[in-house]
C-alpha positions in Angstrom: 0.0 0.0 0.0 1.2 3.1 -1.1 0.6 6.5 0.8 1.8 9.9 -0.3 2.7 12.7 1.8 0.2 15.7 1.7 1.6 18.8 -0.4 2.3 21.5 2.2 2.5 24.1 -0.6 -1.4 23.9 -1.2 -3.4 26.1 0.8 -5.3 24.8 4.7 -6.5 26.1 7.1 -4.6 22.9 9.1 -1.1 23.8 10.0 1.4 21.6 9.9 1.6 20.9 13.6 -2.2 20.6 13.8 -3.1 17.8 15.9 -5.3 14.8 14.8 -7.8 16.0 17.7 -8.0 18.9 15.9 -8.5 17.8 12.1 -11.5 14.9 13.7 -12.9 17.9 15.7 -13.3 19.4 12.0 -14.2 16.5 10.6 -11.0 16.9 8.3 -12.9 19.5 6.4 -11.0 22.3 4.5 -13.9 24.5 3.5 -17.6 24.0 4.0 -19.4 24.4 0.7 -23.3 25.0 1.8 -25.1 26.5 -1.9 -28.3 24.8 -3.0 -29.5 25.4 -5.9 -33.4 24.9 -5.2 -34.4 26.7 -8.4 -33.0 24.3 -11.3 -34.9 21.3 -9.5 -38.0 22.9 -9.5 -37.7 24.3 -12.7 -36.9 20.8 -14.3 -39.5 18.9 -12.4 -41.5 21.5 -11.6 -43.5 19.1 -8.5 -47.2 20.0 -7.4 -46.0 18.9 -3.7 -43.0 17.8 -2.4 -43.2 15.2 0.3 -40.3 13.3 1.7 -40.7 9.8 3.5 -38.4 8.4 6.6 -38.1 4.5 7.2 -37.4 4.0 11.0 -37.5 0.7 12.5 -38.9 0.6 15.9 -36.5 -1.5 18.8 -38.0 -3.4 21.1 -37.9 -1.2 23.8 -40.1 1.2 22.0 -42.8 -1.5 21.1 -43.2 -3.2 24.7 -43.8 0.8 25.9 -46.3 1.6 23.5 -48.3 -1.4 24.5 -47.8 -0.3 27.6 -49.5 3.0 27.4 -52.4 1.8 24.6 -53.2 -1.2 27.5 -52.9 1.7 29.8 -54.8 3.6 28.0 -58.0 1.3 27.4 -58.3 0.3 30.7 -58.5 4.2 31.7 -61.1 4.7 29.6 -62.7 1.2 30.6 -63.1 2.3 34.1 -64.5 5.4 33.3 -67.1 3.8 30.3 -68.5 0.4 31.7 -70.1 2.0 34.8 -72.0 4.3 32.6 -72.8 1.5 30.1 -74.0 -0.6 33.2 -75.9 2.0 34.4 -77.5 2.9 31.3 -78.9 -0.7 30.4 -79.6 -1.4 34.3 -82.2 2.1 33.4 -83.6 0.4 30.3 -84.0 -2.9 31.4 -86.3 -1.3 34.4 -88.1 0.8 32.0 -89.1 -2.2 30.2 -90.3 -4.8 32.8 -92.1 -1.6 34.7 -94.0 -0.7 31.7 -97.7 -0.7 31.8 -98.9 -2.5 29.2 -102.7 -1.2 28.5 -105.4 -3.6 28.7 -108.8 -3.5 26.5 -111.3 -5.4 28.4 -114.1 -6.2 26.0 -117.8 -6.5 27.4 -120.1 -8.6 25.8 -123.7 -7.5 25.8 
């Protein structure tokens, strides 16, 4: 493997006693070049929306808490909605075996 000696003539902003702390702390980047040039895209594509997608995959950890809080959750809202419920059909049932039910009595003459 052959390596070559950088060319101290060339112009850095890394001296030659720069440290390698000091080049990784950089990233061992001369010059940060930072111009987008938004306008060609859109006038080549020319996109009605522009939407961008991220695939994550979820650990473990993640999954087993999310569980946690939906069973959490549920049985929140279970212990606040079944004594309605219960109460609510307890009412109806009540209603309907205490109904009067009109009778016709028919008299024969």
């Amino acid at each position: 493997m052959y390596v070559a000696a950088l060319d101290s003539s060339l112009p850095s902003q890394y001296s030659e006693d720069s440290t390698i702390e000091n080049l990784l702390n950089n990233l061992m980047i001369e010059e940060w070049n930072s111009t987008q040039m938004y306008a060609q895209y859109y006038n080549e594509c020319q996109p009605i929306e522009c939407t961008y997608t991220t695939r994550t995959r979820n650990n473990i950890l993640y999954v087993i808490t999310t569980l946690i809080g939906i069973i959490g959750g549920l049985t929140r809202v279970s212990k606040i909605l079944v004594p309605l419920l219960v109460k609510i059909i307890v009412y109806c049932f009540r209603k309907w075996r205490n109904r009067v039910v009109p009778q016709i009595s028919i008299i024969q003459t």
